[in-house]
NULUMRO-260729 format. One record per residue: x, y, z of N, C-alpha, C in turn. Coordinates in steps of 0.001 Angstrom, whole numbers, padded with zeros to 6 digits, always signed. Layout:
% NULUMRO-260729
XYZXYZXYZ
...
//
This chain:
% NULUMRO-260729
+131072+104756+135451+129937+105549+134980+129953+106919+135659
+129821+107969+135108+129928+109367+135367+128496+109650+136314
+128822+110162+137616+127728+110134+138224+127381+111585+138249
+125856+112366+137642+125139+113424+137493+123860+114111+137990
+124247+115583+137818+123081+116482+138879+122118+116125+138426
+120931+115717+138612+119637+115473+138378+118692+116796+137751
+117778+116380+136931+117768+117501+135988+116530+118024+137528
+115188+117437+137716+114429+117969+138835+115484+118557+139846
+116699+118235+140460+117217+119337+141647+117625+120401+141012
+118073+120450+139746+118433+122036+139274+117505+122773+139245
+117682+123666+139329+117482+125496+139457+116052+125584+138220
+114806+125632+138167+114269+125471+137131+114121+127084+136211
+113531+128194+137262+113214+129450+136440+113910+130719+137867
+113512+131505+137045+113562+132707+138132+112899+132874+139099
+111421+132247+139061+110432+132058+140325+111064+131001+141221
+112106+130272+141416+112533+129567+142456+113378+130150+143248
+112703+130281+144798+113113+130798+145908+114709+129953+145714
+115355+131420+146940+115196+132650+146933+115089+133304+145933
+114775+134270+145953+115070+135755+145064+115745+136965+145162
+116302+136991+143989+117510+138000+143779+117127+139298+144345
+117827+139971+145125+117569+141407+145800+116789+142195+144674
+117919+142160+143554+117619+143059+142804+116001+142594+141822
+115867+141494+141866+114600+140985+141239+113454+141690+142151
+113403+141840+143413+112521+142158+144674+112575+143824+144272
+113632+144290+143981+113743+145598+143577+112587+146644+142679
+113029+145304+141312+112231+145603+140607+111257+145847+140675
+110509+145012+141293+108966+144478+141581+108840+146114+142522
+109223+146144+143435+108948+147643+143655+109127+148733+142813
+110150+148936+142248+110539+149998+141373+109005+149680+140309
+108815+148822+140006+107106+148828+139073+105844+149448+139807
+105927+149129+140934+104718+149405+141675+104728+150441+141902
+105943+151144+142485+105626+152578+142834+105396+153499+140923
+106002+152789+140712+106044+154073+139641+104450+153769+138961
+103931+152719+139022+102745+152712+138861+101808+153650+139792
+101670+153345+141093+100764+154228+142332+100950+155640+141662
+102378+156203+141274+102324+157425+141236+102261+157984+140005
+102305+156939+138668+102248+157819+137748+100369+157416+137610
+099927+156207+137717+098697+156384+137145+097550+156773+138055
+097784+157179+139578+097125+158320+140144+097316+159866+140497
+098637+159881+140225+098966+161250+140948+099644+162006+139338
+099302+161049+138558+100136+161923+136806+098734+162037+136155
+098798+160966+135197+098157+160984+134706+096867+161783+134534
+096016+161458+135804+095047+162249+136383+095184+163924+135942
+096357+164202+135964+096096+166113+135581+096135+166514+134041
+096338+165290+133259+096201+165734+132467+095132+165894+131631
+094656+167076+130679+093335+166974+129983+092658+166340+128934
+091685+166456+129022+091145+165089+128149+091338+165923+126724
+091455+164549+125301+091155+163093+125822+092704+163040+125472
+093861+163641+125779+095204+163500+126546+094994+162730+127616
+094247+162339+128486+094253+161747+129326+094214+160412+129367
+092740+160206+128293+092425+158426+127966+094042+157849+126850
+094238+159069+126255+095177+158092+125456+096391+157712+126060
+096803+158449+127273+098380+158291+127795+097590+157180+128547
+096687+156973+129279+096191+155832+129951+096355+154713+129359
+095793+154531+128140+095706+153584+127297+096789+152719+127335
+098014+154156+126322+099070+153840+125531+099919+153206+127228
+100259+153996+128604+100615+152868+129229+100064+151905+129810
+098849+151400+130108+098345+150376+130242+098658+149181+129389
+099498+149858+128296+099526+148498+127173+101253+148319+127335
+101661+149058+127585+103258+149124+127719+103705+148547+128928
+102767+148784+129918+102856+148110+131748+102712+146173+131454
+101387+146190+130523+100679+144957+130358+102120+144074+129547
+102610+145098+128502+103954+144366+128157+105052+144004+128548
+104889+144650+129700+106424+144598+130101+106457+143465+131972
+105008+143920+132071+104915+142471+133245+104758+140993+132287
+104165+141085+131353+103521+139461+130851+105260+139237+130202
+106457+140085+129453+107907+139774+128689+108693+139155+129747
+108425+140410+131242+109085+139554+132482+108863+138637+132868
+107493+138075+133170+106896+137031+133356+107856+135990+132891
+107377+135726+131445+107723+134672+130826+109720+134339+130653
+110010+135706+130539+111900+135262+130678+112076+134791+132006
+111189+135057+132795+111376+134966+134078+111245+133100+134536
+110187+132636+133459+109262+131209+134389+110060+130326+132968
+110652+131100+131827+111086+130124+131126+112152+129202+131626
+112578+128251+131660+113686+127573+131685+114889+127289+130655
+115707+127464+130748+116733+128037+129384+117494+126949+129252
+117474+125785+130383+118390+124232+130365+118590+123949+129113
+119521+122990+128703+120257+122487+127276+119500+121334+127566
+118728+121371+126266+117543+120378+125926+117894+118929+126020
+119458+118476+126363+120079+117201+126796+119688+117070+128040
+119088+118215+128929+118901+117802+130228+117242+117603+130052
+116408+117857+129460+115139+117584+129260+115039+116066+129067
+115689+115765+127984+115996+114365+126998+116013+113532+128508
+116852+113443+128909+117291+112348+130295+116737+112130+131006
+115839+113568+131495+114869+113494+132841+113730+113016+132070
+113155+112934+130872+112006+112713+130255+112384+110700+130044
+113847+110585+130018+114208+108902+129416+114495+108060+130941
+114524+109160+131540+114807+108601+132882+113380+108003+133806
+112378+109220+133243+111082+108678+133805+110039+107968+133024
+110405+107925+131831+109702+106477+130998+110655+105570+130746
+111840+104998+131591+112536+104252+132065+113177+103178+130471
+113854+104695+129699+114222+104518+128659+115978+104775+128283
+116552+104132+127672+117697+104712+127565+118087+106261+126767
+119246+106753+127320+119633+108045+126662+120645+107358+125803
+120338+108344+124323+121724+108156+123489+122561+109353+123657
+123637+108955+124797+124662+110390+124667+125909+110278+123801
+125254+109116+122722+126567+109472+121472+126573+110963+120953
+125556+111519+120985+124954+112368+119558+125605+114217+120686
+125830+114019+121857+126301+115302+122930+127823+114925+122878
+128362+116124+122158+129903+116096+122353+130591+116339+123717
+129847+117528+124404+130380+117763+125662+129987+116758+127074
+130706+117009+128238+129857+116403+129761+131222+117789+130381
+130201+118025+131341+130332+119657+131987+130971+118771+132887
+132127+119448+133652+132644+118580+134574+131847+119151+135898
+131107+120182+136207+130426+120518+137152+129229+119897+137393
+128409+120189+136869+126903+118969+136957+127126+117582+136302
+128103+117093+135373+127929+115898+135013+126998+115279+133677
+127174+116426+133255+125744+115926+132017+125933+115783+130570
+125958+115318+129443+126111+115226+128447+125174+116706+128079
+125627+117474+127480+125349+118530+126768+125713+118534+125450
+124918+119888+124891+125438+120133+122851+126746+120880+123178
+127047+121750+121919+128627+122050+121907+128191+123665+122434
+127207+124013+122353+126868+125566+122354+125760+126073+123383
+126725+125374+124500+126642+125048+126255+127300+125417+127059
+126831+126236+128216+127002+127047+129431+127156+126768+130360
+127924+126114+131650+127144+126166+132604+127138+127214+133826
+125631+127543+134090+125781+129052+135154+126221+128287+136210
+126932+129064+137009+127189+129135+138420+125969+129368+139754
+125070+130329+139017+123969+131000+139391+123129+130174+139747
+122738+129579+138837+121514+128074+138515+122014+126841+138645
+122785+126628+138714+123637+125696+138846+123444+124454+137749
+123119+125063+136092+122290+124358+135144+123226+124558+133927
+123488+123865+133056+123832+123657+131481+122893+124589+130943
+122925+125757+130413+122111+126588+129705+122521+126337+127936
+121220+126178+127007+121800+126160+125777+121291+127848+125191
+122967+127980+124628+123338+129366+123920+123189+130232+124708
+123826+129901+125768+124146+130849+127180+124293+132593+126612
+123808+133473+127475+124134+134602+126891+124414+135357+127951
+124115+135631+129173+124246+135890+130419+123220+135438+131208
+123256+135955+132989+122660+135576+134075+121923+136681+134285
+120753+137104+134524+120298+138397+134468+119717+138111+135755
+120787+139167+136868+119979+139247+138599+118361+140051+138492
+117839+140809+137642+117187+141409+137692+115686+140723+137466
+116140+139193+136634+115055+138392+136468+115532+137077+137383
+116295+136446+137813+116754+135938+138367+117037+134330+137754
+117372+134263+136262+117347+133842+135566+118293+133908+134447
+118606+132868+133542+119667+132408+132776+118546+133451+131393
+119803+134034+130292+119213+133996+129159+119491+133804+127924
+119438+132644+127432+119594+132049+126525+118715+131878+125586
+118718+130639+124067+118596+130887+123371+116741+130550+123119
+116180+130381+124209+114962+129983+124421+114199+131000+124871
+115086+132221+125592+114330+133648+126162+114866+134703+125826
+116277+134504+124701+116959+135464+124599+115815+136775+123853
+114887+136146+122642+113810+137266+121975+112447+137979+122709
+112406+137117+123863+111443+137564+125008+112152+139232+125431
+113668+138308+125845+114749+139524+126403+114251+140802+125940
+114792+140800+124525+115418+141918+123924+113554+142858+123819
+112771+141823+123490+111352+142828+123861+111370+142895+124976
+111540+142870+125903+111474+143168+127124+112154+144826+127683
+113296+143945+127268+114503+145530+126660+113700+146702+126680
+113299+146703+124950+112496+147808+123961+111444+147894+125217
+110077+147088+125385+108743+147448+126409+109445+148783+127287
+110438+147866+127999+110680+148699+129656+111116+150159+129349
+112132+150313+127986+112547+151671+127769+111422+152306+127866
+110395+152400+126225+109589+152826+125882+108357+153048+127380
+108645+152253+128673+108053+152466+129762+108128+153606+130438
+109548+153471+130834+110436+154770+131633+110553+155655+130601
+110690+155738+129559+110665+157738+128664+109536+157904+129291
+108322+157082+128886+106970+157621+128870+106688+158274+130262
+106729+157701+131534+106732+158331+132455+107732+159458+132639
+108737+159942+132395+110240+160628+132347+109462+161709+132102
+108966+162170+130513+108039+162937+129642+107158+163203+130267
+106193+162202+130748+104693+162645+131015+104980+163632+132704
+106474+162961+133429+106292+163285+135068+107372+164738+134828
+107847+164878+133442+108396+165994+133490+107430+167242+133273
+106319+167294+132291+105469+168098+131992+104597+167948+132854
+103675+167415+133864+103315+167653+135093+103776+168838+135923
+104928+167996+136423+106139+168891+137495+106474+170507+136842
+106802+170736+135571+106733+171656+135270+105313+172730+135095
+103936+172430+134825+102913+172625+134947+102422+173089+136096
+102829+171976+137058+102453+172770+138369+103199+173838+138693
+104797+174196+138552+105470+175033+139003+105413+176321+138462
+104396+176079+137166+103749+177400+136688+102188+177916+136760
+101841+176855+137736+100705+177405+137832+099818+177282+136640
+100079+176024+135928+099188+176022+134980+097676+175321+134860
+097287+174486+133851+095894+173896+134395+095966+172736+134993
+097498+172386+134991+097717+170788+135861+097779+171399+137194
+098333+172396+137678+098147+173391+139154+096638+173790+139385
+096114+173790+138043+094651+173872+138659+093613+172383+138928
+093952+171442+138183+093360+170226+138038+093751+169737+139260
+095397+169856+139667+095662+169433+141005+094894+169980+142392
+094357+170695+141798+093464+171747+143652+091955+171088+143332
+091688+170762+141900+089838+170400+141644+089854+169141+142138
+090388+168213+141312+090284+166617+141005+091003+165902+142615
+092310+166666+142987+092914+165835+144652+093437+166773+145239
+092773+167533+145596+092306+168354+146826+093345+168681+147398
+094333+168791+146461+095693+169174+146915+095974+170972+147346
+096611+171041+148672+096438+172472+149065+098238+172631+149232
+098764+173925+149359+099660+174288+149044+100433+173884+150608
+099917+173260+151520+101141+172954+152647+101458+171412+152283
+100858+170548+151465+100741+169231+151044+101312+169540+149438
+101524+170629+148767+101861+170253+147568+103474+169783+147915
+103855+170292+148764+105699+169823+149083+105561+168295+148822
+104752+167995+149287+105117+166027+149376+104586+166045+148608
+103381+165954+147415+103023+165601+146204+104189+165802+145071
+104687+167368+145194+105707+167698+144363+107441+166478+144328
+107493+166182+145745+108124+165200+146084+108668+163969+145920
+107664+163279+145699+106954+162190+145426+107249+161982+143716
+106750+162905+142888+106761+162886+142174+108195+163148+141515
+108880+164069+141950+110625+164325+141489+111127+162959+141460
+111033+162134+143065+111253+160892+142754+111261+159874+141793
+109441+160057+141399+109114+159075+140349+109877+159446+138887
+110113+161053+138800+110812+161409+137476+112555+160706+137325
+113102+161321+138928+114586+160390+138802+114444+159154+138425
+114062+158397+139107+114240+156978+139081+113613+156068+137469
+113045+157219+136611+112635+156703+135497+113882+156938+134828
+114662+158327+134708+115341+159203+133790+116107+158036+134132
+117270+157364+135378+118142+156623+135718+118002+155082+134777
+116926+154833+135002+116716+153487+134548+116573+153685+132952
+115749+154756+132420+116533+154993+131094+117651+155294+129964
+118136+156298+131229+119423+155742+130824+120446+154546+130677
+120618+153407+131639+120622+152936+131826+120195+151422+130452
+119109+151548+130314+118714+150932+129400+118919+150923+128117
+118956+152320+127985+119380+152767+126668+121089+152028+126367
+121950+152228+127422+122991+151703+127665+123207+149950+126866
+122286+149620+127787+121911+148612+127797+121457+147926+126560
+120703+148579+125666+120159+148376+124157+121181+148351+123513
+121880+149466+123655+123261+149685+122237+124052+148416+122478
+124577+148089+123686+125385+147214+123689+124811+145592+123402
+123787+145554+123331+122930+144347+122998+122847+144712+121151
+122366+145972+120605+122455+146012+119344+124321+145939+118945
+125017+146066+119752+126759+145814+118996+126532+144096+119307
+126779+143669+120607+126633+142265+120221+126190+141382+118998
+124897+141987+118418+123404+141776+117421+124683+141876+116188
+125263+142770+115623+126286+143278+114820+127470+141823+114834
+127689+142251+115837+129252+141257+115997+128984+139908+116232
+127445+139488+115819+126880+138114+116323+127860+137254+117541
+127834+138185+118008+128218+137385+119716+127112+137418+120573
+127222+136711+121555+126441+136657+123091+127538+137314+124130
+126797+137887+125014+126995+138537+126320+128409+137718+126512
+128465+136445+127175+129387+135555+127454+130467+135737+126924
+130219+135556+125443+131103+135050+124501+131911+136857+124389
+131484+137657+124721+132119+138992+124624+133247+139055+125980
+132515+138918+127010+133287+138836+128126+134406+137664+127896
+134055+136576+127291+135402+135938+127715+136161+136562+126971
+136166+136544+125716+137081+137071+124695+137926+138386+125141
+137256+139262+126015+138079+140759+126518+138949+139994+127529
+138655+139060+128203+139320+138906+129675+140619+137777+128977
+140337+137318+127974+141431+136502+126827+142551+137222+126625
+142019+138200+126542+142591+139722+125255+143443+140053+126887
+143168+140683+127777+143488+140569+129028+145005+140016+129979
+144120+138874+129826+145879+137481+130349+145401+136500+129682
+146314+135751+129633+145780+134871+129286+145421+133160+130292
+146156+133470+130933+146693+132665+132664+146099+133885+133629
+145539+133459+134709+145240+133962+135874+145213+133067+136761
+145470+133469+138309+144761+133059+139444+143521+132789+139577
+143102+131468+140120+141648+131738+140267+141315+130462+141587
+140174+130929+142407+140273+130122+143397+138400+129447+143381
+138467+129500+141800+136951+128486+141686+137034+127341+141632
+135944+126429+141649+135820+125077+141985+135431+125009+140708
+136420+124113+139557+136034+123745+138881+135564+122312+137941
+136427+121518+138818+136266+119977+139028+135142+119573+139513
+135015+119641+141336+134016+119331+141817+134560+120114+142954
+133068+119418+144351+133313+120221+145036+134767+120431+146594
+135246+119829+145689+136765+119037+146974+137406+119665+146228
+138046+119769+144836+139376+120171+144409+139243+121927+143811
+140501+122383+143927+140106+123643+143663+141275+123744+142888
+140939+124554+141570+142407+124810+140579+143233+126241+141400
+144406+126385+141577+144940+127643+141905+145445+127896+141454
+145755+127610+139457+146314+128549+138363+146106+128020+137264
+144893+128440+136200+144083+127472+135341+144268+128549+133936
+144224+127446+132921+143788+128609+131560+142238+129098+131629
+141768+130553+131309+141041+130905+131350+139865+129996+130754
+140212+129282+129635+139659+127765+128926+138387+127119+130373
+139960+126823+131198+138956+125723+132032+138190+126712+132990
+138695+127687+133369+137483+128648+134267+136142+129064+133764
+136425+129334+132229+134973+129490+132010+134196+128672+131025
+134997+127149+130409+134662+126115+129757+135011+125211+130352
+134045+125113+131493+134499+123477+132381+133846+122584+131827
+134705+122093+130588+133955+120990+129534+135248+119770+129361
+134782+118695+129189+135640+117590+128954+134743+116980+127726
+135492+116351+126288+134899+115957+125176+133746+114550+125720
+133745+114321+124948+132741+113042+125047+133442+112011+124641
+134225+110692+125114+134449+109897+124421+133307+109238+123671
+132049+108901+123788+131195+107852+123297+130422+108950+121914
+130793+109830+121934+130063+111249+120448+130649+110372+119372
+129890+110590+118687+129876+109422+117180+129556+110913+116472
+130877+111870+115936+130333+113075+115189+129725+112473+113340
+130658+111403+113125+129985+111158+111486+128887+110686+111768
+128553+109658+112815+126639+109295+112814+125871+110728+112925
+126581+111631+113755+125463+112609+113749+125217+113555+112429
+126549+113131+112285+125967+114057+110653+125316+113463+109696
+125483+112083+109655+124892+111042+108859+123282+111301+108970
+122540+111375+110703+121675+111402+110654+120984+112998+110486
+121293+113661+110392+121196+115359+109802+120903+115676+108171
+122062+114539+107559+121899+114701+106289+120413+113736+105811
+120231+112521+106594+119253+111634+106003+118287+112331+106591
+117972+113230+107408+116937+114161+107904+116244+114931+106826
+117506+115587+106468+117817+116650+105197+116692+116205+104108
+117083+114940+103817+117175+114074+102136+115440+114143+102303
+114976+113984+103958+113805+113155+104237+112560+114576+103582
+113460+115588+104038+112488+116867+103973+112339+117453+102621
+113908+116998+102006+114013+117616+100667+112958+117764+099286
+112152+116376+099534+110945+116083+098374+110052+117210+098540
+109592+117552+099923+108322+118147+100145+109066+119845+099889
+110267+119626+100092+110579+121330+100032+110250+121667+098504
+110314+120775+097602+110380+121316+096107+108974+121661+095607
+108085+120789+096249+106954+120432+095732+106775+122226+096194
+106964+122496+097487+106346+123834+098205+107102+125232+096755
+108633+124445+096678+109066+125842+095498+108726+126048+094343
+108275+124824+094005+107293+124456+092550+105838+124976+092569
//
């Protein structure tokens, strides 16, 4: 009997300690650019320019913490690992005829269109990449969270980029944001150096990350095109590549180590299923089918 990682010790979301540097990053890179755009920006500008840029990012901030949130706390596991831990604790049997694969790393009966991260140390279904920034797998359960997430954060950073560019320029002409800045925060000209400062900052670090993103979009809209996933792009270039490499990962378990593997087993550490019954499963797909078919007509009629 094939002995397997337990679905409770795996890796559940991105909120499980530790956390990724770059996840901790983030979380700052939000805050500051918050402190400084929605007290030290916003603020100069005139009404009701003022209530609406408030508004419009208050709703873009609100989107883009609640998109992270949730890619973040989702769990992206291959729903074979749900099945087991759920049959395991109402002390029921699993049918792993119907899972073609068992990952030779965790041990688990999985579907065919199965991952397993290194990261999480989990069977992800419709793996697409590992994203350090959420600290989390994204697959086919958070992949549409993702991609809004994507769109939110851009549409975040222009907005500040824009709003902290026409500021900065305003003040350097002495305009009514140079005057709003001396009424409203008492800003005097041996302190405008560090306000002015402060703020260049908040403009780089938006322009960077928009770019960046933007980057980031196109190549998610070519994927979208070429209906691939992240994964499935990378292996295919590194295919295209060699086709044999060196490699000094553990892909068996944790004692044996391959030291010259087809790229196959480095990044499909999969062994078939002897006990997969593929005609029952189609058998039961089609009598699924047949079951739904009455009510579909009645709905086209």
């Amino acid at each position: 009997m094939i002995s397997f990682v337990k679905y409770e010790n795996m890796r559940k979301n991105g909120f499980k300690r530790p956390f990724h540097k770059l996840q901790v990053i983030s979380w700052v890179y939000l805050s500051y650019l918050f402190c400084i755009f929605s007290f030290m920006t916003i603020t100069l500008f005139p009404y009701p320019l003022k209530t609406i840029l408030a508004i419009g990012y208050a709703g873009l901030l609100f989107s883009v913490i609640l998109t992270g949130f949730w890619c973040t706390y989702i769990d992206p596991s291959d729903p074979a690992l749900f099945e087991a831990a759920q049959a395991k604790l109402l002390s029921k049997p699993v049918d792993y005829k119907k899972y073609p694969k068992i990952c030779k790393i965790c041990k688990n009966h999985v579907n065919s269109d199965t991952k397993h991260c290194r990261e999480c140390d989990k069977c992800v279904y419709h793996f697409d990449h590992h994203c350090k920034w959420l600290n989390n797998c994204i697959g086919k359960k958070n992949y549409k969270l993702y991609a809004f997430l994507l769109a939110s954060f851009q549409a975040h950073n222009l907005m500040i980029c824009i709003c902290g560019g026409i500021v900065i320029k305003g003040i350097l002409d002495e305009s009514i944001y140079y005057e709003n800045l001396s009424i409203l925060m008492h800003i005097t000209r041996g302190s405008l150096g560090v306000y002015l400062t402060l703020l260049l900052m908040m403009e780089i670090l938006s322009l960077l990350a928009a770019i960046a993103m933007f980057q980031l979009i196109l190549f998610h809209l070519y994927l979208a095109f070429k209906k691939m996933t992240t994964y499935e792009y990378i292996l295919l270039k590194r295919r295209n590549e060699s086709r044999y490499r060196v490699s000094n990962i553990k892909v068996v378990n944790e004692k044996e180590v391959i030291e010259e593997v087809p790229l196959e087993e480095v990044y499909e550490p999969y062994i078939e299923n002897p006990q997969y019954k593929h005609d029952e499963t189609l058998q039961e797909i089609n009598t699924t089918n047949k079951k739904i078919a009455p009510s579909d007509e009645i709905n086209a009629n």
